[in-house]
Every structure is written in C-alpha cells, then in structure tokens.
C-alpha positions as CSV (number, residue, x, y, z in Angstrom):
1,X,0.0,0.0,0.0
2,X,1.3,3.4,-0.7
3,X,1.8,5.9,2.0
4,X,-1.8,7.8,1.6
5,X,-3.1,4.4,1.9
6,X,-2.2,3.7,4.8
7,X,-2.3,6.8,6.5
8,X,-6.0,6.9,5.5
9,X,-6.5,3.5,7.0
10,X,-5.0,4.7,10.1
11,X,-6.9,7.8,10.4
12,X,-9.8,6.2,10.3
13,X,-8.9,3.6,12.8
14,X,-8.7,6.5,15.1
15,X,-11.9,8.1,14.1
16,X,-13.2,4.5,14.5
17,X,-11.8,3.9,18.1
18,X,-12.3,7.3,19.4
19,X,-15.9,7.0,18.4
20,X,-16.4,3.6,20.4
21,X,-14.5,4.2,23.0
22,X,-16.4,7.4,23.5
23,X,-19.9,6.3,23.0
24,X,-22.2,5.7,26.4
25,X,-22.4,1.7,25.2
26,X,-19.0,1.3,23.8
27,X,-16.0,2.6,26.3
28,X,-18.4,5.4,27.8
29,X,-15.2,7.1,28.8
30,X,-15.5,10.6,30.6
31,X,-14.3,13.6,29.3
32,X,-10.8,14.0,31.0
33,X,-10.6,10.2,29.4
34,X,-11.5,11.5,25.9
35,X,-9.1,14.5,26.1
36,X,-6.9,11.8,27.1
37,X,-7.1,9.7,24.2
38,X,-7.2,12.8,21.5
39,X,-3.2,14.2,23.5
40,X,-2.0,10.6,23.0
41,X,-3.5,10.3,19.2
42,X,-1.3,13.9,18.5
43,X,1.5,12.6,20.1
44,X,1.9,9.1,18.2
45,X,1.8,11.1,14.8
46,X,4.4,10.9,12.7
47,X,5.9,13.4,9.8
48,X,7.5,11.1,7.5
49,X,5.6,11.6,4.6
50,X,7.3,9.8,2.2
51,X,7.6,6.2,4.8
52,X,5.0,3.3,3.9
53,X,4.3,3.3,7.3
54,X,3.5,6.8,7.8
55,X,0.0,6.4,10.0
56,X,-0.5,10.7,9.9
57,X,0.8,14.0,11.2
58,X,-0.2,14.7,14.4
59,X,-2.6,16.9,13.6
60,X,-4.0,14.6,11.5
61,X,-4.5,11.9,14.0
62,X,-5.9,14.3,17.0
63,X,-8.1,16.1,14.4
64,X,-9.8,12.1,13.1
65,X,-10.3,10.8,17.1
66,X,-12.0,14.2,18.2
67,X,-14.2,13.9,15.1
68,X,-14.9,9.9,16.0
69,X,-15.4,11.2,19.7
70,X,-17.9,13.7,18.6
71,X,-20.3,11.4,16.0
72,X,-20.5,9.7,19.5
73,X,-21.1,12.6,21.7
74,X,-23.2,14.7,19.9
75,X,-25.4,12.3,19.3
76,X,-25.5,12.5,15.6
77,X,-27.4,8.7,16.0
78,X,-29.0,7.4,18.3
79,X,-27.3,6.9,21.5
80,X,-28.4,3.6,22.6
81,X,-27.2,1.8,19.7
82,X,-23.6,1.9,18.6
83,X,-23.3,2.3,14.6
84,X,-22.1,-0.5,12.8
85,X,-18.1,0.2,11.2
86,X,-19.7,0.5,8.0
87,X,-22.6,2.9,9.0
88,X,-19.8,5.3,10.7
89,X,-17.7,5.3,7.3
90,X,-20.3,6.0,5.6
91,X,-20.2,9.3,7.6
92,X,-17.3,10.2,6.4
93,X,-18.1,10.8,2.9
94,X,-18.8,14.8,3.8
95,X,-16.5,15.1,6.5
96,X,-12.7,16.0,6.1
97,X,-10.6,14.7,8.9
C-alpha cells in the first residue's frame, strides 16, 4: 500500500476507536478520558511523509479521534445503539478529517 493508503487506513482507525470508546455503550469514557485519548492520538503522529508506514501527522491523528469522539457525543445517531463500522464510514463521505 502506498503511504496515503495507509495513512487513511490509520486515520480512520482513530476516528473508529475514538468514536467507540467514546460512545455511552462502547468505552463510555468521561471527558478528561476522551481529552486523554485525542493528546496521545497527537503525540503518536508521525511526519515522514514519504515512509509506507507513515499512520498521519499529528494533527492529522488528533483532528480524526476528536471527530470519532464527537459522532459519539453529539449524538449524531442514536445513543443507545452503537453504529455498525460500515454505517460510521459512511459518515465520512462529507467530513474532512
């Protein structure tokens, strides 16, 4: 896979997490948790653009687990039920992480 491929795979692995762990019937984690999770997504970014294993900046990766945290939090579906991996991806269609 080229480097954009996997970045984008990662990314949304962090959108993906962020948004379970996050939701009241996934890891229902409280907000010092969640602003937890978002410092130590920005600080496992990398810069090596160029590297097949490059997994995003850390911008990048901050930026993709607040946006997972908040299709959790805002309550953008219902609450009760968590959405389905496909269902959240299909999300992301209008959204730029």
């Amino acid at each position: 896979p080229s480097p954009i491929d996997t970045r984008n795979k990662e990314l949304m692995a962090d959108a993906f997490s962020a948004y379970f762990l996050s939701h009241d019937n996934g890891g229902n984690m409280s907000t010092p948790e969640i602003l937890e999770l978002h410092k130590t997504a920005f600080t496992i970014g990398d810069c090596n653009f160029e590297s097949k294993n490059h997994h995003g900046t850390p911008s990048q990766r901050s930026c993709a687990s607040m946006w997972g945290a908040m299709q959790a939090i805002n309550g953008s579906n219902e609450r009760r039920n968590v959405l389905r991996g496909r269902k959240l991806d299909d999300t992301t269609t209008t959204t730029t992480v």
